[in-house]
C-alpha positions as CSV (number, residue, x, y, z in Angstrom):
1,X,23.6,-6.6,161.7
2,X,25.1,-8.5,164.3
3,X,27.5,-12.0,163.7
4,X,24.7,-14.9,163.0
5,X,23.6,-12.9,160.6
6,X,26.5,-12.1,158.6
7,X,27.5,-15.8,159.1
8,X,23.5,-16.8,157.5
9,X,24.4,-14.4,154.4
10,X,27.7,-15.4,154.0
11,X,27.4,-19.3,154.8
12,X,30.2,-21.7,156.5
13,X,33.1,-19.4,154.1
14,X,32.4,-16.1,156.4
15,X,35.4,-15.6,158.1
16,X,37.4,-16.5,154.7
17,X,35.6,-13.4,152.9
18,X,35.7,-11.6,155.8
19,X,39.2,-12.1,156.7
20,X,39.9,-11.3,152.6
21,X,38.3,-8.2,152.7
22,X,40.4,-6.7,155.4
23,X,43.5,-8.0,153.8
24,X,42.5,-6.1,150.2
25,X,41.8,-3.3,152.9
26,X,44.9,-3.2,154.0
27,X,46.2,-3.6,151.1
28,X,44.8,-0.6,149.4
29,X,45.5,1.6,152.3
30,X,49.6,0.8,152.0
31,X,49.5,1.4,148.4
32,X,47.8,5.0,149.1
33,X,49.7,5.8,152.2
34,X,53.1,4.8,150.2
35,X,51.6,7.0,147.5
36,X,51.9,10.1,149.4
37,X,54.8,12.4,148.9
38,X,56.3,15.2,151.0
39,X,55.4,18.7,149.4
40,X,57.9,22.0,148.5
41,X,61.2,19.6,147.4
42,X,62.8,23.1,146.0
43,X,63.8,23.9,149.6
44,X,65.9,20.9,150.6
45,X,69.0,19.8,150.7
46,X,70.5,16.1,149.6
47,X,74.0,15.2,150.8
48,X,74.8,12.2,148.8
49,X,78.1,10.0,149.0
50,X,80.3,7.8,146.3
51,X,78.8,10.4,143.1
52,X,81.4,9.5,141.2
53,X,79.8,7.4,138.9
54,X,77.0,4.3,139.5
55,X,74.0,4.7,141.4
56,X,75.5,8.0,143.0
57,X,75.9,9.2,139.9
58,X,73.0,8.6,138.6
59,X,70.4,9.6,141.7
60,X,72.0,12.8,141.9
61,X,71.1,14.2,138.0
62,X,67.6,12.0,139.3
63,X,66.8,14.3,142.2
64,X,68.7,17.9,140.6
65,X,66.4,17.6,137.9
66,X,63.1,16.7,140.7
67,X,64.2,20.3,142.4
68,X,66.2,19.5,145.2
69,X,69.5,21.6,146.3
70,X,72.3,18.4,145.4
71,X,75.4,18.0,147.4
72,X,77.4,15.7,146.0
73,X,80.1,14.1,147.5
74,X,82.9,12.7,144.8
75,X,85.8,11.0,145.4
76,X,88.1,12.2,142.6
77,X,88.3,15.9,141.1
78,X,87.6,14.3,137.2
79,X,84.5,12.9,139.0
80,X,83.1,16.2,140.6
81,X,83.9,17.8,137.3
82,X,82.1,15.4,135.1
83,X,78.7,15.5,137.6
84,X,79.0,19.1,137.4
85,X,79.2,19.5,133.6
86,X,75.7,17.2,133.3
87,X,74.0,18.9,136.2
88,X,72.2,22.2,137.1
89,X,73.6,25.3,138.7
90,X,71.8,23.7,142.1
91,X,74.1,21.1,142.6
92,X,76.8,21.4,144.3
93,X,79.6,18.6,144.7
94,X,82.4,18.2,147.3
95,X,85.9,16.0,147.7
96,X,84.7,13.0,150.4
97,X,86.8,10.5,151.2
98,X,84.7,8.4,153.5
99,X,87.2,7.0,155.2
100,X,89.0,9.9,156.6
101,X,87.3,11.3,159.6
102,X,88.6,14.4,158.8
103,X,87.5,15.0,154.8
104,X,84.0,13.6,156.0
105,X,84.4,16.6,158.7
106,X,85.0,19.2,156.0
107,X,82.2,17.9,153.9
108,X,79.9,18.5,157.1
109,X,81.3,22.1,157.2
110,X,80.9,22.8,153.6
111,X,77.2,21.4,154.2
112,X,76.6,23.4,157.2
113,X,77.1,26.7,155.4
114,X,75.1,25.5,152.3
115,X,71.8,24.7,154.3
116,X,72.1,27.2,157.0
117,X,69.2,27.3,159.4
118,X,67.1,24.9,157.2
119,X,69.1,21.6,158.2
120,X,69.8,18.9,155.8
121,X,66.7,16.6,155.1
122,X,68.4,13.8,153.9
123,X,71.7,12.0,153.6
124,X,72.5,8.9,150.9
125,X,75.1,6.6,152.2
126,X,76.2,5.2,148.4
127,X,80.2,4.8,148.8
128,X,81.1,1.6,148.6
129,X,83.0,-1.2,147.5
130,X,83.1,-4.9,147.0
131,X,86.5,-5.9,146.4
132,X,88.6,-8.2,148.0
133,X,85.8,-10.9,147.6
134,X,86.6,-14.5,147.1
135,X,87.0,-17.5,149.3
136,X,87.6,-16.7,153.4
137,X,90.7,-18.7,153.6
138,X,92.2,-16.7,150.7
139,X,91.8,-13.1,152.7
140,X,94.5,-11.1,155.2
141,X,93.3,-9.1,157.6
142,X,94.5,-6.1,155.7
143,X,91.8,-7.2,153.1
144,X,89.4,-7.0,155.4
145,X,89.8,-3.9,157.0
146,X,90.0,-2.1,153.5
147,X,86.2,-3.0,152.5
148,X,85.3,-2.3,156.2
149,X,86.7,1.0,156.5
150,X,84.2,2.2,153.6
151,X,81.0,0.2,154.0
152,X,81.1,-0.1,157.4
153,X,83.2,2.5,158.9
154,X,82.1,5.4,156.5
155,X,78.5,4.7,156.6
156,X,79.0,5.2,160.5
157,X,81.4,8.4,160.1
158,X,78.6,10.3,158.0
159,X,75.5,9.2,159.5
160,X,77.0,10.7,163.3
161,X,78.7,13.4,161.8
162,X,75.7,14.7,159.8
163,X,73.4,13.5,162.0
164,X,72.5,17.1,163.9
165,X,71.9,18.8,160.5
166,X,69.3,15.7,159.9
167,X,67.7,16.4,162.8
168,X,67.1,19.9,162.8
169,X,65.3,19.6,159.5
170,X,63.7,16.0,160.8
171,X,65.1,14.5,157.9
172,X,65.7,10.9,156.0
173,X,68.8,8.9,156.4
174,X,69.4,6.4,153.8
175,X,71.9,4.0,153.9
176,X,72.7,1.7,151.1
177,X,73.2,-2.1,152.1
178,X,72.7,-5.0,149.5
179,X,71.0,-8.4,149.3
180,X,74.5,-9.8,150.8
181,X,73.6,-8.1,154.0
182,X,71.2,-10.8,153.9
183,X,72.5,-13.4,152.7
184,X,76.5,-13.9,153.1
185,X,77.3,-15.7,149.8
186,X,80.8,-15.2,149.8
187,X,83.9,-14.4,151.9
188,X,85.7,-11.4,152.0
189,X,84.9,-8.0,154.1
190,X,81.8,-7.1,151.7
191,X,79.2,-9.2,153.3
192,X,80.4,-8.9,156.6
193,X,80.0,-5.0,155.9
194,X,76.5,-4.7,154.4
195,X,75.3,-6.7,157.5
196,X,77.0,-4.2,159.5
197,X,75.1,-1.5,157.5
198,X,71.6,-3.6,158.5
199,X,72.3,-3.7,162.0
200,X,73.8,-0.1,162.1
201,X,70.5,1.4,160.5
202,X,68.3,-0.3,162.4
203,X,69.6,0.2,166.0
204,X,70.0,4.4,164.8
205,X,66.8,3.9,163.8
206,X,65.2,3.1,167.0
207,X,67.3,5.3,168.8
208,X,66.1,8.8,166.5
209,X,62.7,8.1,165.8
210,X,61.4,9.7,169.0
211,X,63.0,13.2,167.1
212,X,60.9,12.7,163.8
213,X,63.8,11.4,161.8
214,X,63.3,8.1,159.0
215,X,66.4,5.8,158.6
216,X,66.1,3.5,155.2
217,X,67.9,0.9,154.1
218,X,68.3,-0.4,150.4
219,X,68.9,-3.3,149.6
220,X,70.2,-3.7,146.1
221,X,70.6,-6.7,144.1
222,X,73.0,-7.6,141.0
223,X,73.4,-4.3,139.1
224,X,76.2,-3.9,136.8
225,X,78.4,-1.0,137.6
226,X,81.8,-0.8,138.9
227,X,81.1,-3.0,142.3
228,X,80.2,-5.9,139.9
229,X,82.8,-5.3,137.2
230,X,84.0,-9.0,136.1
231,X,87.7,-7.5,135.4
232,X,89.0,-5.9,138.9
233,X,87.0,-9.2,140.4
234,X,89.2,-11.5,138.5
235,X,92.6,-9.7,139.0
236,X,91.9,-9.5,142.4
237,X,91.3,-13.5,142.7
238,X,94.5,-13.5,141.0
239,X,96.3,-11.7,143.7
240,X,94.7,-13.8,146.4
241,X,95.8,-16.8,144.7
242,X,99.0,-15.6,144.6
243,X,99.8,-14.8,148.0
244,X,98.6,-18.0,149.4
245,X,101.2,-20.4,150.7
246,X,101.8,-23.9,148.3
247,X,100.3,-26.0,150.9
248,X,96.9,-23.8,150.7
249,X,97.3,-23.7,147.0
250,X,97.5,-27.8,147.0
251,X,94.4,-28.0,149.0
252,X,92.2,-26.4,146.9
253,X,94.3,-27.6,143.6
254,X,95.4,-26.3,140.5
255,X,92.1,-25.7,138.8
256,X,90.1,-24.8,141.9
257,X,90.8,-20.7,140.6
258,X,89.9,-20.9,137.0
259,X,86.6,-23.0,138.1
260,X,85.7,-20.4,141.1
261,X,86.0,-17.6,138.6
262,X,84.2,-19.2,135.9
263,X,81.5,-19.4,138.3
264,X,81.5,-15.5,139.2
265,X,81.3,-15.1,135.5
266,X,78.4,-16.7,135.4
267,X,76.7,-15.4,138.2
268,X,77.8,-12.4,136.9
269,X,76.5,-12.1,133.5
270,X,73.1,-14.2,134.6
271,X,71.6,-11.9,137.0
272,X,73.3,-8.5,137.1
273,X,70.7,-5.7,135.9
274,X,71.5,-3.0,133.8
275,X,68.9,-0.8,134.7
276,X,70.2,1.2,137.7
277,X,66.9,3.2,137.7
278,X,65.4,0.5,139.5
279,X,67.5,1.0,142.6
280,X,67.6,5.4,142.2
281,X,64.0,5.1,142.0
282,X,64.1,3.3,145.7
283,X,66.3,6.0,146.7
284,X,63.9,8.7,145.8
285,X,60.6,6.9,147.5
286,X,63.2,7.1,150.6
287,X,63.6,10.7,150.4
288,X,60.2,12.2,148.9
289,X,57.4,9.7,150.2
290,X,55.1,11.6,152.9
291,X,55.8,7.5,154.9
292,X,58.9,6.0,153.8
293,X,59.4,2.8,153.9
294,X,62.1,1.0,156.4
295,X,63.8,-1.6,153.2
296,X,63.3,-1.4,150.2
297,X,65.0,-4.1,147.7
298,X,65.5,-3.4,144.2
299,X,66.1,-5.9,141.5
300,X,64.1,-9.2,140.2
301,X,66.5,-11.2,141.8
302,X,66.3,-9.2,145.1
303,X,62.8,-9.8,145.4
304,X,62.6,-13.2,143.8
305,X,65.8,-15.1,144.8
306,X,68.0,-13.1,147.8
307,X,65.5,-12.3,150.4
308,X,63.6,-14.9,150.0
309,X,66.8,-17.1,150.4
310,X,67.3,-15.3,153.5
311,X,64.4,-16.2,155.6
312,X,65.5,-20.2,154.7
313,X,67.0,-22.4,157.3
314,X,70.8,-22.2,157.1
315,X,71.1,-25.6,156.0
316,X,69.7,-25.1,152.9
317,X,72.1,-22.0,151.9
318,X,74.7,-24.0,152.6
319,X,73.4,-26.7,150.3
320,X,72.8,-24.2,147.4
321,X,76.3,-22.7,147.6
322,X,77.7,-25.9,147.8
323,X,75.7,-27.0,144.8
324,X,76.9,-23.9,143.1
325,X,80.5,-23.7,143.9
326,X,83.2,-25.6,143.0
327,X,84.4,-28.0,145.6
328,X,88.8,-27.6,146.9
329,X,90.6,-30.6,145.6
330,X,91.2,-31.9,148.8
331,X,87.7,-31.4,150.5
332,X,86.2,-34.6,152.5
């Protein structure tokens, strides 16, 4: 059947149907491929960072109770003890502090001995934290470098350090970024760190496909757990304050701080999800689909607000923030 005659069947609307049915083609083939999973999960290990509680927490009982051999890496004693009293005899948990070079290099030697020859098939990047966050004018650099050292600087630390026992199993890495690595909604070190995460993943990426090896990134949106918690968020707006000098208190004015807060509280208790399942689950697609995905973002207003934000002309984030924040006292 050659081309007139499709065009004669089909009349003038051909190449519409035609071009429709290799889109719902393509569609369907996605859906199957991203359907496929990785087979014999009992043998592999999982090395997973901040398990202390949150979505840590939470994808490690996830992926003990799907089989794998958990390591979990906990910040505090109280919360390796807690994980352990909820979990099998299979998961294992170990003191990380991601920002010291040399715990992160006793978590890779407690890890070594635990896989052995089998290699580790995938790492979760999940420490984190959010706080100092408020307006850029408000931060020192000490506040900067504090969110940097984990998000940024501890993503890095684990992903290099870890990275031969990836590779020797051709494994997943999966590093946890957020919507605010797309768009930077606020000042403080926690954007600037998430977009370091994008770019970070993305260049290792490239660089260790050749070998067989995945690198995801998840992008969550509002969750509530403790990066989110309204409290610590408004103490530490309170210290900002503080430490600013009278004439940078007089330009924004007396009420700028209660307004700016009221406004986090709102954001806050709007869109933040409680069900955390929603970004574990992305996790686990990461580390058991047969063709993981490169991003995944998790969260109605991921999906629905954030990333579609992002692909917007600057102009027009600037004009929503503005619209949303309160304006200085003393702004022109």
């Amino acid at each position: 059947m050659d081309t007139q005659t499709i065009y004669n069947l089909l009349g003038e609307n051909a190449w519409w149907y035609i071009s429709a049915t290799f889109v719902v083609l393509w569609i369907c083939v996605w859906l199957y491929r991203d359907s496929l999973e990785i087979e014999e999960i009992t043998d592999k290990y999982v090395f997973v960072t901040g398990c202390d509680s949150g979505f840590g927490n939470l994808l490690c009982k996830r992926l003990d109770r799907k089989g794998f051999r958990v390591l979990a890496g906990c910040l505090t004693e109280k919360g390796a003890d807690d994980l352990k009293r909820v979990a099998g005899p299979y998961l294992k948990t170990v003191l990380l502090d991601v920002t010291s070079l040399d715990s992160v290099q006793k978590a890779m030697e407690f890890t070594k001995k635990e896989v052995g020859d089998k290699g580790l098939w995938g790492i979760v990047n999940n420490a984190g934290r959010s706080l100092p966050m408020g307006p850029s004018e408000w931060m020192k650099v000490e506040d900067y470098h504090s969110t940097l050292k984990v998000n940024m600087n501890g993503v890095i630390a684990m992903s290099m350090t870890f990275l031969p026992l990836i590779k020797k199993a051709r494994g997943r890495i999966v590093n946890v970024a957020s919507v605010l690595g797309r768009v930077a909604a606020n000042g403080g070190g926690y954007c600037i760190s998430k977009f370091a995460v994008e770019s970070f993943s993305d260049c290792l990426r490239r660089d260790i496909n050749y070998f067989g090896i995945n690198v995801c990134i998840i992008e969550p949106g509002f969750f509530k757990t403790a990066v989110t918690s309204l409290d610590p968020l408004e103490r530490e707006l309170h210290r900002l304050w503080n430490q600013l000098s009278p004439e940078v208190q007089a330009s924004y004015g007396d009420k700028y701080l209660d307004k700016y807060i009221k406004v986090q509280r709102l954001i806050m208790n709007a869109i933040c999800d409680s069900d955390l399942t929603k970004v574990t689950s992305c996790m686990e697609h990461a580390l058991t689909a047969a063709y993981p995905r490169t991003r995944y973002s998790a969260g109605w207003d991921a999906k629905l607000l954030w990333i579609p934000l992002s692909y917007m002309p600057s102009c027009v984030v600037d004009i929503g923030l503005k619209l949303v924040l309160p304006r200085p006292s003393k702004s022109v």
